[in-house]
C-alpha positions as CSV (number, residue, x, y, z in Angstrom):
1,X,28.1,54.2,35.2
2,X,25.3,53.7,33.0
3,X,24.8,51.9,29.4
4,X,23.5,52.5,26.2
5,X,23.5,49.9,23.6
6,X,25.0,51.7,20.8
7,X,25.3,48.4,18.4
8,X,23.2,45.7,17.8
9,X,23.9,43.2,15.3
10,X,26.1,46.3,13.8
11,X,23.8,48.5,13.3
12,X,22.2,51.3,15.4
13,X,19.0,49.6,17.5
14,X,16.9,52.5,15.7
15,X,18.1,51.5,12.4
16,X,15.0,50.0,10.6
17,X,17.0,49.6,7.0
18,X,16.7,46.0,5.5
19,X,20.4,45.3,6.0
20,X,19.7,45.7,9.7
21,X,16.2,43.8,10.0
22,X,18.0,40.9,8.1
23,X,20.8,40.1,10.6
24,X,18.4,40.8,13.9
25,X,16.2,38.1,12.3
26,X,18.7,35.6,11.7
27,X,21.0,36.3,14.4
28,X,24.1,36.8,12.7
29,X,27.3,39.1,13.0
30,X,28.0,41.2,9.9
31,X,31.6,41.0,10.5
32,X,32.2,37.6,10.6
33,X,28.9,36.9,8.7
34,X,28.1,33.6,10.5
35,X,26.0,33.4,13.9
36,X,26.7,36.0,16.6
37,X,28.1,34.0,19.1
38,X,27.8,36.8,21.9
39,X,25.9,35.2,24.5
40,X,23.8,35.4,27.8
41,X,24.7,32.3,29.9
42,X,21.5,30.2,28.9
43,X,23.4,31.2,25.0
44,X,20.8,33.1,24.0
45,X,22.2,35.2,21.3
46,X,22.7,39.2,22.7
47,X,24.0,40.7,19.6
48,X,25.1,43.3,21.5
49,X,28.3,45.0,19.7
50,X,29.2,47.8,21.6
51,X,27.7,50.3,24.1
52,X,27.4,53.4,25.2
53,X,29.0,55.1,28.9
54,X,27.1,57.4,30.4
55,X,28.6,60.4,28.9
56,X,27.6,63.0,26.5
57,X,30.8,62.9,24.8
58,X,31.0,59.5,24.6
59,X,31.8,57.2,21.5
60,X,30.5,53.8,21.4
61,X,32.9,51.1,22.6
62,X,32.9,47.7,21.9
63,X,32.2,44.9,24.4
64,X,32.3,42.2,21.3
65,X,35.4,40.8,19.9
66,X,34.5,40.1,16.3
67,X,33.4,43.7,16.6
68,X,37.4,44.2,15.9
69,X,37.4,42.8,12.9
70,X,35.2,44.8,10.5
71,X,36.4,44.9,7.2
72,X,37.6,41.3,6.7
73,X,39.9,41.3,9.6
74,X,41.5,44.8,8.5
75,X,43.2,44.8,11.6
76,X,45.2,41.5,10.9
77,X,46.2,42.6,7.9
78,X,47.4,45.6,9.5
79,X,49.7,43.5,12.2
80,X,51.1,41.9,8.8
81,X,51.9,45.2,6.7
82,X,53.8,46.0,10.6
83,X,55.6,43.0,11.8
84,X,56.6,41.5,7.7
85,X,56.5,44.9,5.7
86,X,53.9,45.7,3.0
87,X,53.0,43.1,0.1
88,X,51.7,40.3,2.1
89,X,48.3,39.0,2.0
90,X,46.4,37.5,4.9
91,X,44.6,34.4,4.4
92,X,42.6,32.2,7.0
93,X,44.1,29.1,7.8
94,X,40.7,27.3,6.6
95,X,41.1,28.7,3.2
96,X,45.0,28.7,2.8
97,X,46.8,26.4,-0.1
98,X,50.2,25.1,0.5
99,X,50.9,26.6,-3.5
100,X,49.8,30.0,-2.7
101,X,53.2,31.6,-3.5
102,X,55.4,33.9,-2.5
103,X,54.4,36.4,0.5
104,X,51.9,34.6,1.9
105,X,51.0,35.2,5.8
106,X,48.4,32.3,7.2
107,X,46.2,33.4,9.9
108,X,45.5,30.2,12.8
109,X,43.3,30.8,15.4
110,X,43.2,30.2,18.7
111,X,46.5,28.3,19.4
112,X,46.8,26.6,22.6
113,X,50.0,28.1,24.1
114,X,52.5,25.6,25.7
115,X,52.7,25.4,29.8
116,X,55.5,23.9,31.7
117,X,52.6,21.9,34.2
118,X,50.5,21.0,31.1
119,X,47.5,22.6,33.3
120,X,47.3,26.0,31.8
121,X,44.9,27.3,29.5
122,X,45.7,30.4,27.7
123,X,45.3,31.1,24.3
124,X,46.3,33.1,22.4
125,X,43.9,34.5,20.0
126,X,45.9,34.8,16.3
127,X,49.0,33.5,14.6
128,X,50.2,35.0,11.6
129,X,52.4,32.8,10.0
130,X,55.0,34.1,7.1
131,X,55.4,31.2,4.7
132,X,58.7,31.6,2.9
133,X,59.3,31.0,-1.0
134,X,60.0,27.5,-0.4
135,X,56.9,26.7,1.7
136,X,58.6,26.8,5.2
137,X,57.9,28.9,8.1
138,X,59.5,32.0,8.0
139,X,58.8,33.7,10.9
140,X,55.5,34.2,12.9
141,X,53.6,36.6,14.8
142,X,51.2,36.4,18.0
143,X,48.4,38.6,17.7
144,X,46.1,39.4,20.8
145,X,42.7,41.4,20.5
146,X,40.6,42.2,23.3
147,X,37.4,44.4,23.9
148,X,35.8,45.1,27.3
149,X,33.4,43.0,29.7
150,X,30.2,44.1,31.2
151,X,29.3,43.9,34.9
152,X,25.7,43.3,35.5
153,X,23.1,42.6,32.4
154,X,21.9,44.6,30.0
155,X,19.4,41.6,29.4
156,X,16.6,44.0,29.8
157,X,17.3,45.9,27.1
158,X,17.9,43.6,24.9
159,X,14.2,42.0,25.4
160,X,12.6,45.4,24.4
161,X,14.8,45.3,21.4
162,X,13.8,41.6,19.9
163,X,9.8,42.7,20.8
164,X,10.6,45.9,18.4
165,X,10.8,48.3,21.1
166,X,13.4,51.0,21.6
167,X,14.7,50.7,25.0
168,X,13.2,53.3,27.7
169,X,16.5,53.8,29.9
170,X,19.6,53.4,30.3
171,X,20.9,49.7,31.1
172,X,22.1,49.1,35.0
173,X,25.0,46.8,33.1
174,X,28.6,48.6,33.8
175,X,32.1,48.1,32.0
176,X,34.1,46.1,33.9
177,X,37.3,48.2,34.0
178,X,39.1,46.0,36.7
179,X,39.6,43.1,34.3
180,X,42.6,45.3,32.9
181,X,44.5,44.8,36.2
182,X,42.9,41.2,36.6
183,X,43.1,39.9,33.5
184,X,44.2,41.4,30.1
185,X,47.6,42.7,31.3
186,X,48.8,39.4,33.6
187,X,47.6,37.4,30.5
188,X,49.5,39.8,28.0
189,X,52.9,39.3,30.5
190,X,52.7,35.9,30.6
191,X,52.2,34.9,27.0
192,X,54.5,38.0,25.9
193,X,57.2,36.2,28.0
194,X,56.4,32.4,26.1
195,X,56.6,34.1,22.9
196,X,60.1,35.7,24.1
197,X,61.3,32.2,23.8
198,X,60.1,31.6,20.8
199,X,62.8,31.9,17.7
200,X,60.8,32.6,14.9
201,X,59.1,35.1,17.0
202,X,61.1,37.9,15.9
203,X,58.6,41.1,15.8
204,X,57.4,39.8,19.7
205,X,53.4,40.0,20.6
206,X,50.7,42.5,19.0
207,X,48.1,43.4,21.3
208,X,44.6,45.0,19.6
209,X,42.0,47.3,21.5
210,X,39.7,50.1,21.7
211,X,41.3,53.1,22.3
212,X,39.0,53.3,25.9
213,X,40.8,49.8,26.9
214,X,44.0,51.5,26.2
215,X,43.9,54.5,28.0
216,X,43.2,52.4,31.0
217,X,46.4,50.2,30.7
218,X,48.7,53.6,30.1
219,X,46.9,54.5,33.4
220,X,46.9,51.5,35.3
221,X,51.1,50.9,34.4
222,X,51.4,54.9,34.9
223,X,52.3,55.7,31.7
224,X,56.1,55.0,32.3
225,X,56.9,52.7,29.3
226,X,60.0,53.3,27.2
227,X,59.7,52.9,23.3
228,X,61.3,50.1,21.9
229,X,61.7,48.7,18.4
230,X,59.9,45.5,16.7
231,X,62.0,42.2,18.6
232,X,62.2,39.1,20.8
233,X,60.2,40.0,23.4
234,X,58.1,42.9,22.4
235,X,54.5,43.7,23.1
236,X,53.0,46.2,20.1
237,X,49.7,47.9,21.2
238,X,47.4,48.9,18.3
239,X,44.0,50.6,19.5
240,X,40.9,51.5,17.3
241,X,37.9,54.0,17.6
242,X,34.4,54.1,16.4
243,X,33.1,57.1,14.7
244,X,30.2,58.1,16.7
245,X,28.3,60.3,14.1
246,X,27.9,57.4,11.5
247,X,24.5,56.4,11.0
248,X,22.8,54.2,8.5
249,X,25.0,52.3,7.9
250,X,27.6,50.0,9.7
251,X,30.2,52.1,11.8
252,X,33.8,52.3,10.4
253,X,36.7,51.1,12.4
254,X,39.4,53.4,12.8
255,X,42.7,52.6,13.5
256,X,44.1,55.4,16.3
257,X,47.5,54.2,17.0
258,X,50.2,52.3,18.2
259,X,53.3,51.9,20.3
260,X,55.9,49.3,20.8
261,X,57.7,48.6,24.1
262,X,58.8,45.2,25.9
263,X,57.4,42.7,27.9
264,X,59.9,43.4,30.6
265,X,58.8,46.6,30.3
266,X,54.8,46.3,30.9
267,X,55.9,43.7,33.7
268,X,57.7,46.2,35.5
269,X,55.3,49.1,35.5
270,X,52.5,46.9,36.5
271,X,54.1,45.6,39.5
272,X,55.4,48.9,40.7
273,X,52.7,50.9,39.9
274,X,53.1,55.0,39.7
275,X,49.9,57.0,41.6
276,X,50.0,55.4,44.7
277,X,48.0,56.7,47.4
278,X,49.6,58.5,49.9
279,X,51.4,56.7,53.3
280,X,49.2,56.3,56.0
281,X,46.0,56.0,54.1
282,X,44.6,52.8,55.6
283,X,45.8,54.4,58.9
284,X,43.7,57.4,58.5
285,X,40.7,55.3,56.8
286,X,41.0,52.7,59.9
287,X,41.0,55.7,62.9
288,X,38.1,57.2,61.1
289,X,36.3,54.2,61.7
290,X,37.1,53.2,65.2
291,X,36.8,56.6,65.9
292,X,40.2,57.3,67.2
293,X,41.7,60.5,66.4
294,X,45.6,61.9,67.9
């Protein structure tokens, strides 16, 4: 599959407004509004956002993290109205005061989560912590939110953009769909079964993607999970679209859903997958080869 960039620096690449010029010329993210930190490996900034598949159809998706968090970090304030009920403001942990009052949920960033061998090294993007009237911890949530990778580079592209140049094709650069299997959903089990343990994790982990990233874990666990209510131990998935006929203007967010089921229960389903292939496939694939037919 083929890409398009569909995003740079949040705005359409054919977007010449002044809003647009501004962040490509000082390399910054309009979500966050800081530097872009979306890299190449020599960190050159790519300010690539999100991209296009190669389908007609297609909406953009989002290859960036921050990407999620248009609209000052809607979507955390989302997990809070969820997991402690409407009323509660989110505030960053940089700008929190200890007097803030009643109902306030600090967001911390990137916390380190514990590992038996003191060798492990996952993260886990968001806390939101619920302060209680007294100025204890309440309760807390986890929050994860992940986008998509990119196999290949879309470098080239990227290049023809910075000299002012539309690009002429599509990029080689491909979404890197394995990393659901690989990655996101061991990393989801294994800190979804730390946070089990945790008391004052009552409403379990929240998990926040593009709606593409989630259709591919339904398929990839076969679309077997049972329901379950907020709790010890329970992963939430909340995914989000793009609208693909915005123009001019930075693309809304849209939140498209959510669901609620266990750890236990994602664990399961990914180890016994559904849509196997049938018996006796590497036996036919293997004869075809050696030429060996009954």
């Amino acid at each position: 599959m083929t890409l398009t960039i569909a995003e740079w620096f949040g705005y359409s690449p054919s977007d010449a407004s002044s809003a647009a010029s501004r962040f490509r010329a000082e390399s910054l993210c309009p979500f966050l509004q800081k530097r872009c930190n979306k890299v190449f490996n020599d960190r050159t900034v790519s300010g690539v956002c999100s991209v296009l598949p190669g389908r007609a159809s297609a909406s953009p998706i989002p290859i960036c993290p921050n990407r999620m968090y248009a609209g000052h970090f809607a979507v955390l304030n989302k997990v809070s109205e969820i997991a402690f009920g409407a009323g509660h403001q989110v505030t960053l942990l940089s700008e929190y005061q200890p007097d803030a009052g009643v109902g306030a949920v600090v967001a911390i960033a990137e916390l380190r989560l514990p590992s038996r061998d003191r060798h492990g090294s996952y993260f886990v993007d968001w806390i939101l912590a619920r302060v209680s009237p007294s100025g204890g911890l309440a309760e807390f949530t986890a929050v994860e939110v992940q986008t998509i990778d990119t196999t290949g580079s879309y470098r080239p592209e990227v290049e023809e953009l910075r000299q002012g140049h539309w690009p002429g094709g599509k990029s080689k650069a491909g979404l890197n769909w394995e990393n659901v299997s690989k990655r996101i959903l061991p990393q989801l089990i294994y800190k979804g079964h730390v946070l089990q343990r945790e008391p004052l994790c009552t409403k379990g982990l929240f998990f926040i993607c593009p709606s593409e990233v989630h259709e591919r874990i339904r398929v990839r666990i076969g679309g077997r999970l049972e329901a379950y209510g907020l709790q010890h131990g329970a992963i939430t998935f909340l995914w989000y679209g793009l609208d693909p006929s915005a123009v001019g203007n930075l693309r809304p967010l849209s939140y498209r859903g959510q669901f609620s089921t266990t750890v236990e229960q994602v664990a399961f389903s990914f180890v016994a997958p559904a849509d196997l292939p049938p018996a006796g496939s590497y036996e036919s694939v293997i004869r075809s080869q050696l030429q060996i037919y009954d």
